[in-house]
N, C-alpha and C positions, 0 to 999 in steps of 0.2 A: 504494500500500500504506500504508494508514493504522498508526500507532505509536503508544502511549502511554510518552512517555519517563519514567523515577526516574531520579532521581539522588540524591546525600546530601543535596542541601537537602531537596529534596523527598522520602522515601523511602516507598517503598509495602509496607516489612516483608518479610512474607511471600510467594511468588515467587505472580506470576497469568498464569494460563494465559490468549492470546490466539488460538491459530491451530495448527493443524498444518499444513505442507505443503513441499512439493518444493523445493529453494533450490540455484541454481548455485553450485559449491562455492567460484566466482570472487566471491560474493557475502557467504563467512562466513567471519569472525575468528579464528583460534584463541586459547585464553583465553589474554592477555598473561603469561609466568611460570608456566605449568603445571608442576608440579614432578614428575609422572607422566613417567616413561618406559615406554611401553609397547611392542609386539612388532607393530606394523603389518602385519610381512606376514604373523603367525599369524591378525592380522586380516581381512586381504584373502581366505586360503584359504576362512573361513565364511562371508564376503560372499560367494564364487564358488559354494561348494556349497547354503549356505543361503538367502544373501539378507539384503538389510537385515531383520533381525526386530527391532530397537529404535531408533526415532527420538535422531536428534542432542537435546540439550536447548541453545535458543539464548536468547540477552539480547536483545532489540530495547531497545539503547539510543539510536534514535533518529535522523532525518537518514541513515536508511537501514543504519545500523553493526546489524552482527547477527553477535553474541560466543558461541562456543561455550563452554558452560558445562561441558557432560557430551557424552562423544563423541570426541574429537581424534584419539584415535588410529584411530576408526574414518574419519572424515573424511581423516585421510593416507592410511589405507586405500585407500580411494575414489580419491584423489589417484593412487594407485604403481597401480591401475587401467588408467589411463587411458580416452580415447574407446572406444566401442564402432564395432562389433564386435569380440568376439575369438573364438580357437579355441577358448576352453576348454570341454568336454560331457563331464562324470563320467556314469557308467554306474553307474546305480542300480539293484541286484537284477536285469539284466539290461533295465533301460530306459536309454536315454538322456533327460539333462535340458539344458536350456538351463544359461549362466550366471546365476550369480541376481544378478548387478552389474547387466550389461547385455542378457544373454535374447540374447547372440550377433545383435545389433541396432544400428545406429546409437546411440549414447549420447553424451548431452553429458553431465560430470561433474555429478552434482548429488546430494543427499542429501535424505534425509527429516527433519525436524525438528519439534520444539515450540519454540515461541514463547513467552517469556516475559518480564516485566517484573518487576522487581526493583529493589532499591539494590547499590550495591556492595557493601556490607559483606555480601548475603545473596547476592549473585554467588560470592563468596568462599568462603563457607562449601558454597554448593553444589558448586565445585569439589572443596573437598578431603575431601567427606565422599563423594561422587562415586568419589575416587579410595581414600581409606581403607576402606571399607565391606566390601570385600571382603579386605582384606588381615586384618580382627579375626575372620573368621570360620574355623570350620574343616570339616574331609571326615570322614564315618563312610566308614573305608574300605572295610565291607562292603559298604555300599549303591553307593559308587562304584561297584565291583568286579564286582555286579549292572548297573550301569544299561549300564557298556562293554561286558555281554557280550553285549547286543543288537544291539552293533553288528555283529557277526559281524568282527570281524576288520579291518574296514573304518575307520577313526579318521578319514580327513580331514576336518576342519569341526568337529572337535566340540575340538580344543585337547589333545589325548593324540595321543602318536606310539607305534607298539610296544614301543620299549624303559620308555616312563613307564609302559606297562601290566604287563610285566614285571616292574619296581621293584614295582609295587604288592602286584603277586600272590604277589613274595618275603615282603611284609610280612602279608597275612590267610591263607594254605594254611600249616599246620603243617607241619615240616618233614619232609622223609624220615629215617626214621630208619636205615637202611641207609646212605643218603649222609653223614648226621651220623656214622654213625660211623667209615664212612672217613675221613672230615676230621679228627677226635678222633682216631682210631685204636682201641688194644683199652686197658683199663685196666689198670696197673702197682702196682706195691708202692710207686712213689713218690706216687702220687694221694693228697693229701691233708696234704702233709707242709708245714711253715711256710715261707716266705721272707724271706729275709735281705736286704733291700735298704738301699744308706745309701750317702752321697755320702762320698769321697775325694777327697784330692788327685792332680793328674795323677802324684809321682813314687810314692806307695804304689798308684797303679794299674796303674804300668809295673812295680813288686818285684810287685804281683800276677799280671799275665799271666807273669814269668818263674818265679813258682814254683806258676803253674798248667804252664806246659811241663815241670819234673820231673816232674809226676803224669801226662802224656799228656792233659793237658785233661780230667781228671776233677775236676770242681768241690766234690764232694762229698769226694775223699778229699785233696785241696789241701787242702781249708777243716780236716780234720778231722787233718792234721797240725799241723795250725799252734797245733793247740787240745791235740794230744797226748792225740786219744779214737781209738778203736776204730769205724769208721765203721757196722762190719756189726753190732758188741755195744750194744745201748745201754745208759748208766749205769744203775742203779735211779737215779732222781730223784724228788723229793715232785713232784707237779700244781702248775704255777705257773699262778693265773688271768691274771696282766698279762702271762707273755709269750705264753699263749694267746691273747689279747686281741687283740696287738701283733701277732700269725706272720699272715700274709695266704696263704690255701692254694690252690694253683699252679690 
């Protein structure tokens, strides 16, 4: 197997494609310091139902060394695998399918990959932009919400379990409004009135809860002796804008 080695004295920039193809997985590197943690055995379930559908990306740096650059966690994948045969045959729409690792077949561990030549310093960057790439982007969760419901119910391989689909579908279906307003309840004479929040000390919070116990735990008419008002009359008062402002309404 012929190599074109980079290295920093010599660097060849920009990454060059040499080779696609099949490599014992006892043959490739994982990238030294990868700082991705990723979910290998959510890996392995779309390996089994899917199949490799994305080539490893590897460094041929030479003297036979061949460094996964993009990949690792599919490669441990592969690895928690194991040899083939295995039992595993998902029931597709009423077919059965092979494993898409090993096709339920003798299997020596081995991986699909591209081959490529690089410096390190562009090793590097392919790494972490490899691993970053996905994490700056984000979901229209309507469209998600569409493409899972093809799944008919079925999620394995695709990285959603049923309750992440649940989550979802609390966050785009409007709510019931029957249920909302059980949870609410019915509207009162108090909806809408200011609150009075502010830090005390622990010993005016301990004189508070005992002279909230004379009132039977009614907060409102505690509060409104202590003020010496009329809780049910209110004063005429002018419109204050700032403690309008200030009341935050329940």
């Amino acid at each position: 197997m012929s190599s074109t080695r980079a290295t920093a004295d010599q660097p060849t920039g920009q990454a060059n494609y040499q080779r696609t193809g099949v490599y014992p997985l006892a043959d490739l590197t994982l990238f030294p310091g990868n700082a991705r943690r990723g979910d290998p055995e959510l890996i392995l379930t779309s390996l089994r139902r899917n199949g490799q559908y994305r080539a490893l990306v590897v460094r041929d740096e030479g003297d036979g060394q061949l460094t996964i650059l993009a990949g690792n966690h599919t490669a441990q994948a592969l690895e928690r695998h194991g040899p083939g045969p295995c039992d595993y045959r998902p029931t597709v729409r009423g077919v059965n399918r092979p494993c898409g690792v090993c096709r339920n077949e003798p299997w020596e561990l081995s991986a699909r990959a591209e081959v490529i030549v690089c410096d390190d310093d562009t090793a590097r960057r392919i790494n972490l932009v490899d691993n970053r790439a996905a994490d700056q982007g984000a979901y229209d969760n309507d469209a998600l919400t569409e493409l899972l419901s093809y799944l008919d119910g079925d999620y394995e391989g695709s990285g959603y379990a049923e309750a992440d689909v649940e989550d979802l579908l609390r966050l785009v279906e409007p709510p019931d409004l029957d249920k909302l307003a059980d949870e609410i309840g019915e509207p009162d004479d108090t909806d809408g009135w200011p609150v009075i929040r502010f830090p005390v000390p622990p010993h005016v919070a301990a004189a508070w809860r005992s002279h909230l116990d004379t009132h039977g735990g009614q907060e409102v008419a505690a509060f409104a002796a202590l003020l010496d008002v009329d809780p049910e009359t209110p004063a005429e008062q002018p419109w204050d804008p700032d403690l309008q402002a200030e009341a935050e309404p329940q």
